[in-house]
Rosetta silent file (secondary structure, phi, psi, omega in degrees, C-alpha in Angstrom):
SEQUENCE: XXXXXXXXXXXXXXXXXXXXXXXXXXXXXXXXXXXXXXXXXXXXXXXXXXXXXXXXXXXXXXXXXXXXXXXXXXXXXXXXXXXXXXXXXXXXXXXXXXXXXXXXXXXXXXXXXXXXXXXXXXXXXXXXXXXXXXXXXX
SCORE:     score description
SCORE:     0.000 S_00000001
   1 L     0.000  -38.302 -170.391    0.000    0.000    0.000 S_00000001
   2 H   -93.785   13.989  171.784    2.570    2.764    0.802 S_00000001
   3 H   -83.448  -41.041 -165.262    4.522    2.042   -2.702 S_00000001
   4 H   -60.831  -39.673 -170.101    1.174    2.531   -4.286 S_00000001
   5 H   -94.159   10.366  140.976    0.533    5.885   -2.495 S_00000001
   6 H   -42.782  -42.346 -169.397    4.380    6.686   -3.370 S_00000001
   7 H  -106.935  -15.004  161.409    3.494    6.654   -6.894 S_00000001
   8 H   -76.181  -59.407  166.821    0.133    8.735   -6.734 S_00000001
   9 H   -29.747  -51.598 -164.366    2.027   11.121   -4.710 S_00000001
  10 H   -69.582  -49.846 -174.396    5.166   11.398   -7.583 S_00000001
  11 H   -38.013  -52.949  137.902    2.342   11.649   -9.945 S_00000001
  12 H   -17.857  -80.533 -171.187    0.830   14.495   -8.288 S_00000001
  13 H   -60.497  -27.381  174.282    3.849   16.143   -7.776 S_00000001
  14 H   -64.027  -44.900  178.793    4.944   15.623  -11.351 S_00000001
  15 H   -50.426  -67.328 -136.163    1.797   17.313  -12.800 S_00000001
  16 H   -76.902  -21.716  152.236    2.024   20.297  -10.539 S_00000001
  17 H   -60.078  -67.983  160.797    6.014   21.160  -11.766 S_00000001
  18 H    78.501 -140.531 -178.766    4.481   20.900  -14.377 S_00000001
  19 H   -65.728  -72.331 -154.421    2.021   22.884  -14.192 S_00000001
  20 H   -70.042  -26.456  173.597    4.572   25.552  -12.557 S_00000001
  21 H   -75.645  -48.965 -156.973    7.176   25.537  -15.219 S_00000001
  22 H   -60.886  -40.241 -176.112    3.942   25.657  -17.843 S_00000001
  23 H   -65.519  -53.849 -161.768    3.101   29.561  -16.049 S_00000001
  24 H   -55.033  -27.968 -147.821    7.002   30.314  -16.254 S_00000001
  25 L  -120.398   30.616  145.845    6.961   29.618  -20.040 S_00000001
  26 L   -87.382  132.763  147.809    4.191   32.159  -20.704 S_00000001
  27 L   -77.799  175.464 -165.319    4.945   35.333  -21.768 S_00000001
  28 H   -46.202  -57.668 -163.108    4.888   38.570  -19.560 S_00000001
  29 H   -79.540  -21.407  157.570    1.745   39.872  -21.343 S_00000001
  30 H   -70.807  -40.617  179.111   -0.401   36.569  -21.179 S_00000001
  31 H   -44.642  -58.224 -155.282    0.966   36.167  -17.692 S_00000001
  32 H   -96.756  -39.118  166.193    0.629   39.498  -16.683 S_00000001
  33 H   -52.565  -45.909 -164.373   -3.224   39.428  -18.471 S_00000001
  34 H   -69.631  -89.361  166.926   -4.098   36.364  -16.420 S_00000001
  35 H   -16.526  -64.222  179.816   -3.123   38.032  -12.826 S_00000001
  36 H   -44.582  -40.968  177.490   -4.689   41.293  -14.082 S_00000001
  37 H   -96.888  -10.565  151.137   -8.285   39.562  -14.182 S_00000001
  38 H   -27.487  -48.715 -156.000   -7.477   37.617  -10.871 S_00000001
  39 H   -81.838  -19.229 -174.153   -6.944   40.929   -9.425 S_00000001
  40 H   -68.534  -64.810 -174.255  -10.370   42.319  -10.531 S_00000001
  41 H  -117.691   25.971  158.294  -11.970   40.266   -8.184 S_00000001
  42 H   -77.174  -32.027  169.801   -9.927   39.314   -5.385 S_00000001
  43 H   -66.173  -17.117  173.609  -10.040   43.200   -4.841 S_00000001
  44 L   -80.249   -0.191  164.154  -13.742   43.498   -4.389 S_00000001
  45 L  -106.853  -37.524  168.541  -12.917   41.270   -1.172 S_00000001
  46 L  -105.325   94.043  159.902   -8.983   42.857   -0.387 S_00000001
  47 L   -54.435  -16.865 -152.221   -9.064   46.292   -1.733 S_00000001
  48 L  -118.456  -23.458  174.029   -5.802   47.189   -0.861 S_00000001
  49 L   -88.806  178.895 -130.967   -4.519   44.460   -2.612 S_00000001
  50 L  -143.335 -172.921 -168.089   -2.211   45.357   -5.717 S_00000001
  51 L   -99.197  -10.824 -169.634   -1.231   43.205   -8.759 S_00000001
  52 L   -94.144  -32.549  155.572    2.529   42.877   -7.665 S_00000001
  53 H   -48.827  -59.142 -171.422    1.397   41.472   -4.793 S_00000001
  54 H   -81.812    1.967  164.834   -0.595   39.096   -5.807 S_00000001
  55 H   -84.124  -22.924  175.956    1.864   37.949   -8.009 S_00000001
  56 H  -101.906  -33.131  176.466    4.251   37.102   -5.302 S_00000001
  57 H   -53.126  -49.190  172.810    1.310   35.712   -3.237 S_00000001
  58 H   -53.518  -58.054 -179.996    0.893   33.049   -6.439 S_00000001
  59 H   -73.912  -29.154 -173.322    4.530   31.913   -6.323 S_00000001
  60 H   -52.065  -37.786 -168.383    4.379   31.967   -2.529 S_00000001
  61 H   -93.306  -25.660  174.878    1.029   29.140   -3.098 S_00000001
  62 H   -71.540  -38.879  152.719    2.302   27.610   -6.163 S_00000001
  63 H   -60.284  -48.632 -176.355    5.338   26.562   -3.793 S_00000001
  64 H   -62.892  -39.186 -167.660    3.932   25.481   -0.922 S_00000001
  65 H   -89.664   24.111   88.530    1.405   23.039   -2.751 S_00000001
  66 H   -11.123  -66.646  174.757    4.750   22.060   -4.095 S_00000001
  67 H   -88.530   -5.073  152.557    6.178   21.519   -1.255 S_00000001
  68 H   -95.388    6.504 -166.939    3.612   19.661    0.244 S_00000001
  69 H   -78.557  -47.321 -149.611    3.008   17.454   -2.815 S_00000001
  70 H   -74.838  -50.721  175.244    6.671   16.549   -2.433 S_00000001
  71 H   -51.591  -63.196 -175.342    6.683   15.920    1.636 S_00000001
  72 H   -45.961  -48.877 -168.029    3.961   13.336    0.798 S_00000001
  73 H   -80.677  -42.067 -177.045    5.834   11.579   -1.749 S_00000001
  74 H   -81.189  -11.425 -170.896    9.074   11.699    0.021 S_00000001
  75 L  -104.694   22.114  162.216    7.864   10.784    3.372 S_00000001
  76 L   -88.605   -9.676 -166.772    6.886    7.215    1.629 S_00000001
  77 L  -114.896 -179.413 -171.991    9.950    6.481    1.087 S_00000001
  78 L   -71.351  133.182  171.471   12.934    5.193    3.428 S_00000001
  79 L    75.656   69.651  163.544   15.129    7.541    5.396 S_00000001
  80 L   -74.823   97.188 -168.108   13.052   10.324    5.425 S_00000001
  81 L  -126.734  110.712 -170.749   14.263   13.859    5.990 S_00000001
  82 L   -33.864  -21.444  173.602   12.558   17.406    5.782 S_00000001
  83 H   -96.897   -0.853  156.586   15.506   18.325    3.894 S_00000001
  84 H   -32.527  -75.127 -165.461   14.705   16.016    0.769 S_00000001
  85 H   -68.276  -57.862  172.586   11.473   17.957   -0.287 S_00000001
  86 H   -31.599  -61.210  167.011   13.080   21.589    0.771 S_00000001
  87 H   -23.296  -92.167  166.389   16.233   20.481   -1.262 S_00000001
  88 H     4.057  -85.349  167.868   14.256   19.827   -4.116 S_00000001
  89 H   -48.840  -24.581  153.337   12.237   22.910   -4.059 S_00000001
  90 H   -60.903  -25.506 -158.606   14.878   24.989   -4.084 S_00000001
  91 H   -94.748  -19.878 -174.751   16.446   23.023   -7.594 S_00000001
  92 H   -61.992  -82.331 -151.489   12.500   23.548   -8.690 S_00000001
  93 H   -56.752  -41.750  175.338   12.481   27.366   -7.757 S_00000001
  94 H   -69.698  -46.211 -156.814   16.217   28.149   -9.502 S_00000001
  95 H   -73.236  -46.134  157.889   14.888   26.105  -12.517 S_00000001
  96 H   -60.595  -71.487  173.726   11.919   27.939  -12.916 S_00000001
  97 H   -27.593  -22.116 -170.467   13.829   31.337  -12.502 S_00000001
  98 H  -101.262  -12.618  173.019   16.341   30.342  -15.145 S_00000001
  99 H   -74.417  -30.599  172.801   13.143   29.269  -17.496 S_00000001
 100 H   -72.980  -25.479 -154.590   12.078   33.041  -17.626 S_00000001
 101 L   -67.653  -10.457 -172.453   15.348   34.245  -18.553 S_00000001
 102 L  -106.698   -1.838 -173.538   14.428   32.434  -22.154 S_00000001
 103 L  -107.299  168.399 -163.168   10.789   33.850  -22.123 S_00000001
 104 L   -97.103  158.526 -178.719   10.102   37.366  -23.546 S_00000001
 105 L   103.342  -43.500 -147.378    8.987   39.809  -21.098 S_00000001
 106 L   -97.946  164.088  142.768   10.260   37.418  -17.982 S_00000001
 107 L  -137.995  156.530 -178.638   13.229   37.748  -16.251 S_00000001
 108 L   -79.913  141.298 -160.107   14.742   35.592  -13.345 S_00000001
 109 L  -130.653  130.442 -164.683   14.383   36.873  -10.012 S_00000001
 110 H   -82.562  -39.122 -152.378   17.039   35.907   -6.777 S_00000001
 111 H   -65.272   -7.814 -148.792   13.782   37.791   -4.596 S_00000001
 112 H  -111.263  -51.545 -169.459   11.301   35.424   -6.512 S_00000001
 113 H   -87.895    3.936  144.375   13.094   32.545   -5.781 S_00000001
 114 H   -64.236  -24.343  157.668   13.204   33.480   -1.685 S_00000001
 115 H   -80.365  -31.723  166.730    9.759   33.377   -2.348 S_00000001
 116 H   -67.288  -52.759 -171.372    9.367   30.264   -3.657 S_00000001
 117 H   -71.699  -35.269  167.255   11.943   28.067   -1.157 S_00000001
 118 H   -54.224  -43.743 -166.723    9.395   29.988    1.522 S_00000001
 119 H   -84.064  -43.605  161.640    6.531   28.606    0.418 S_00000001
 120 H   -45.653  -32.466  154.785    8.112   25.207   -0.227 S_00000001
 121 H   -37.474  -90.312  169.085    8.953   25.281    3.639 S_00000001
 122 H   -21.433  -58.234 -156.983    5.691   26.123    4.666 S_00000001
 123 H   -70.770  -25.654 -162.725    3.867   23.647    2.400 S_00000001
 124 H   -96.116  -62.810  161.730    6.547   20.738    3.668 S_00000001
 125 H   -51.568  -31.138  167.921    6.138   21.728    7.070 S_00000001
 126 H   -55.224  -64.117 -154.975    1.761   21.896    7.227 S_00000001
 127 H   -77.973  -30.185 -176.000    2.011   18.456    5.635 S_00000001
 128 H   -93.544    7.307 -173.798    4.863   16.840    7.889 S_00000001
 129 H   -95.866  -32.906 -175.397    3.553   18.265   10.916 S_00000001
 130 H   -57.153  -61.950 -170.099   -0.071   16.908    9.883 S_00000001
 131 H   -77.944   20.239 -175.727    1.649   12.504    9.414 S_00000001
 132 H  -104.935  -40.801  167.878    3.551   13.248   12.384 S_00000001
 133 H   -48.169  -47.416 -150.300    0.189   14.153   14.336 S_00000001
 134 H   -90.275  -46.927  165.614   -1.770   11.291   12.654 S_00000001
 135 H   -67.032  -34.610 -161.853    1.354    8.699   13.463 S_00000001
 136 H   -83.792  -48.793 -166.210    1.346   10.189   17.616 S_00000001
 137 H   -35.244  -74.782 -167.006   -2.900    9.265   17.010 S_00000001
 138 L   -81.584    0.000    0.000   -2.929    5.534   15.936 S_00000001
């Protein structure tokens, strides 16, 4: 059973890089379009917030469900250590940064990818603090 949910986990986790490289490879004006009509109506609930924001709020959440996708998958396997998925996310988060530097519009960012290894943190910690509770339960 836990090879099987080893391999829905990589699957998971496969999609959503992905998925995350698949934004990075847009250019700046679809990119920048998409976030623009986000912003229309996440501001009718946060007013205040601004489109630069919410642009770093997106890689902050695009990481973290990263980095929990990753915790799951890695904490199936043997010798399990918080710095596996964290590693990772960082080689993710430079990889994507060096994928704008080829897209027009984008450029690679060191602050974007500070944002990104945060949110892989977060997301790796929520999820390993969550099987560590659920292992003290049963």
């Amino acid at each position: 059973m836990k090879k099987k949910k080893f391999w829905l986990w990589l699957l998971f986790t496969a999609v959503w890089i992905g998925v995350i490289f698949w934004h990075s490879s847009r250019p700046a004006a679809q990119s920048d379009a998409e976030s623009l009509g986000l912003l229309y109506y996440i501001q009718k609930i946060l007013p205040w917030m601004t489109n630069r924001i919410l642009r770093k709020c997106g890689h902050f959440a695009e990481f973290a469900l990263l980095g929990f996708l990753m915790t799951g998958m890695f904490y199936r396997m043997r010798n399990f250590l918080l710095l596996k998925p964290i590693a990772c996310g960082l080689l993710i988060a430079l990889c994507d940064e060096t994928l704008q530097l080829f897209v027009p519009g984008r450029s690679g960012n060191v602050r974007d990818v500070w944002i990104d290894l945060s949110g892989v943190i977060v997301g790796t910690l929520i999820i390993y603090l969550f099987f560590r509770l659920r292992k003290k339960k049963s």
